[in-house]
N, C-alpha and C positions, 0 to 999 in steps of 0.2 A: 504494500500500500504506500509505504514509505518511500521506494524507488529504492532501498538500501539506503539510505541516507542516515542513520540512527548508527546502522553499524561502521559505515565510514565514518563516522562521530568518532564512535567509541574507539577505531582503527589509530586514528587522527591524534587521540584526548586518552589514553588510557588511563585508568584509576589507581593514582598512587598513593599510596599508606607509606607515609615516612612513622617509623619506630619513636616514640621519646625521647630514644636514647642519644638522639643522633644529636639532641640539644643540649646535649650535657657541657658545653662549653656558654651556654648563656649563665649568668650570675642574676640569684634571684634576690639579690639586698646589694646595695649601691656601698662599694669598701669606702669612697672618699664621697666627701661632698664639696660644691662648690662654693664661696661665698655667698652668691646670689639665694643659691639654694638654704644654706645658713638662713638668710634673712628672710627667705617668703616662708620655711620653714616657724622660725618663730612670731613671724607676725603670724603667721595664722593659729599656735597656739598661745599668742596675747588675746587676741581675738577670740577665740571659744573660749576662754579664760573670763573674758568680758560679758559675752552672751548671758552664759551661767550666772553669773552675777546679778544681773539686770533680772535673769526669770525669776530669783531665788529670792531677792532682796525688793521686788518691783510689789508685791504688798506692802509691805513694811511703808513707803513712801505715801502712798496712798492716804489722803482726808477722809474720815468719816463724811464731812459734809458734801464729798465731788459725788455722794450716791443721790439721785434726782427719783427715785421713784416714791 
């Protein structure tokens, strides 16, 4: 129906399964970091640092009289 076209496909494109193994030279934790890195590193835990703070402490600030109902 295809004209063989599917299997000239598959002729063309065969299906490869590379092993895991074969990446065993990638590294899954970074040995060095940059400066840059350094710094977007810890602004972004001053930053959740802040977040926290603001959710935890954001009653506390709060007037009894800002409730309107």
């Amino acid at each position: 129906m295809d004209n063989g076209a599917y299997q000239k496909y598959k002729k063309e494109n065969p299906d490869v399964y590379t092993p895991l193994t074969t990446y065993d030279y990638l590294d899954w934790f970074v040995q060095e970091m940059t400066t840059t890195e350094w710094v977007v590193s810890g602004l972004a835990v001053v930053l959740g640092v802040y977040a926290i703070y603001k959710l935890f402490f954001k009653q506390k600030n709060k007037n009894p009289e800002d409730h309107s109902e």
